[in-house]
N, C-alpha and C positions, 0 to 999 in steps of 0.2 A: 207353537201349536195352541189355538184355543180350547179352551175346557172343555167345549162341549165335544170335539175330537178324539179328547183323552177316555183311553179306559183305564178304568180299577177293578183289578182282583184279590176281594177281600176273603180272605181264609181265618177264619174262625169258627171253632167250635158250639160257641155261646150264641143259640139263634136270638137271643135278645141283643146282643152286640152286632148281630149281622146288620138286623131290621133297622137299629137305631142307627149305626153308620151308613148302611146303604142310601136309607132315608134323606139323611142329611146330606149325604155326595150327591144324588141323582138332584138335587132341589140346586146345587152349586152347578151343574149343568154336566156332571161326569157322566158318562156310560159305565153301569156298576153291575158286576158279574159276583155273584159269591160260591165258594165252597167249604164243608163245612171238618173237610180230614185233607190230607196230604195227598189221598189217592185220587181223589174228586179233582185238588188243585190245578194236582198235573196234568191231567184231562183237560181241564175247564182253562187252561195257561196254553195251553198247543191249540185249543179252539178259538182264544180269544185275540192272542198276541197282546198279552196289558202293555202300557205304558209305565204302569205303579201296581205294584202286589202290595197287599198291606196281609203280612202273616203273624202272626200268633205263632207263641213259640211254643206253649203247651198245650198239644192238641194229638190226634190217633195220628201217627204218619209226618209228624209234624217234626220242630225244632230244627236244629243244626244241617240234620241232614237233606231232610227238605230245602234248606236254603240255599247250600251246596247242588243241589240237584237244578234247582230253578236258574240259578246263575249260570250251572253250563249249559241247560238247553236253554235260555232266553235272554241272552249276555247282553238286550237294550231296554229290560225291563230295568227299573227299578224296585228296588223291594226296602219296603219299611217293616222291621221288625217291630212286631208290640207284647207286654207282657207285662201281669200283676207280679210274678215272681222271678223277674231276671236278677242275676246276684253280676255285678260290677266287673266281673274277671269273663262270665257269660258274655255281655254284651261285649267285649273285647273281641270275644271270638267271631261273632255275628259281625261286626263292623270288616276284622279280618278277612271275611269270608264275601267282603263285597254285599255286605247293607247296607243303603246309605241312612238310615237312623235307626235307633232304638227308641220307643215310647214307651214309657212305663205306661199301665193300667192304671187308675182307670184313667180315660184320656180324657182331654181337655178336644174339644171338635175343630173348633177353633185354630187350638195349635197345629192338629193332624193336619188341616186344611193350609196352614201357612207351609207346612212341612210338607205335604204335596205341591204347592205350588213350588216352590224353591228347588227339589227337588227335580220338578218338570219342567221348570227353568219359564214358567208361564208367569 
C-alpha cells in the first residue's frame, strides 16, 4: 500500500504534539486524522478505519484500556504506543495486548516514521 493510501490516527493529548506530528506525517504523504481523549479516538477509529493509531498512553480515556478496546474493534489497525512515562514492565503489557511498538517520548520523527513504515510493511 502506498503512503499516500495509508491513514494515521494520532491520539494525543498534547495539542503541540498533535500539530507537530500531524505536520510532519501529512508532508511524508499520510492521511492524518487526530483526536485528543479516548472517547474522541473511538469515534474518529469507526470513522476513519486507520491503517496505524499512534496512542499515548497518558491521556483522559486513554492507556491500557483504550488499547484493548481498539484492538477488538479494529483487529487490522496497527497501533503504536507512545509515552514520556512508560515504566518497562508497562510496555510489556501494551506489546501483550497487540501493540506493535512502544516509543518513548519525546520522539525522534524520524524513527516514528521508520516505525510506521515497517510497521505498514511499505
Amino acid at each position: 500500500m502506498p503512503i499516500e493510501k495509508s491513514k494515521i490516527l494520532l491520539v494525543d493529548d498534547e495539542i503541540k504534539t498533535c500539530k507537530l506530528f500531524s505536520k510532519f506525517l501529512i508532508k511524508q504523504g499520510f492521511d492524518v486524522q487526530t483526536a485528543s481523549d479516548g472517547k474522541m479516538a473511538m469515534v474518529k477509529a469507526d470513522e476513519l478505519l486507520p491503517d496505524c493509531i499512534l496512542l499515548d498512553v497518558r491521556m483522559p480515556y486513554g492507556g491500557l484500556g483504550l488499547l484493548m478496546r481498539l484492538r477488538k474493534e479494529l483487529p487490522g489497525s496497527v497501533i503504536i504506543m507512545m509515552s514520556a512515562f512508560t515504566a518497562v514492565d508497562q510496555m510489556g503489557s501494551f506489546l501483550n495486548e497487540g501493540a506493535y511498538a512502544c516509543i518513548e517520548k519525546p520522539v525522534d520523527l524520524n524513527d516514528l516514521l521508520e516505525t510506521i513504515k515497517k510497521a505498514l510493511k511499505l
